[in-house]
C-alpha angles and dihedrals in degrees: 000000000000120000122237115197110187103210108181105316093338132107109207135189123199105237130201135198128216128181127194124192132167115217116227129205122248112281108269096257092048089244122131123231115246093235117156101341101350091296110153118237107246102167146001122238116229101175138023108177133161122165144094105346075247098062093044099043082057102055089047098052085049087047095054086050090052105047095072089074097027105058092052083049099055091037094060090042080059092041085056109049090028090132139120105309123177109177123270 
């Protein structure tokens, strides 16, 4: 259940904010992609979420289902591509 707090005129929700990112290890040569300004790639964002404490909670309850089957699926996607790299 979302609050609702009426101020004046005004209906207002309370909204939160939650990040997820999953860390990844440094490419296998040391060596750091060339992504956006030469900036190395450190981890991979997996959710992004802001709304009603409800809603996020939400997303972040499917995305805890999910990541069982998502993190050895992006490991083996960076097991698979693991060599020499040396930006783009």
């Amino acid at each position: 259940m979302t609050a609702i707090v009426r101020i004046g005129d005004g209906v207002y929700t309370p909204m939160v904010e939650a990040r997820a990112v999953l860390p990844l290890p440094p490419l296998p040569d040391a060596q750091a992609v060339d992504v956006a300004h030469g900036d190395g790639i450190h981890e991979l964002e997996l959710l992004t979420v802001r709304g009603p404490a409800s809603v996020v909670a939400s997303a972040v309850d499917a995305l805890g289902a999910y990541l069982d089957e998502l993190v050895p699926t992006i490991g083996k996607l960076y097991h698979d591509h693991e060599g020499p790299q040396h930006g783009g």
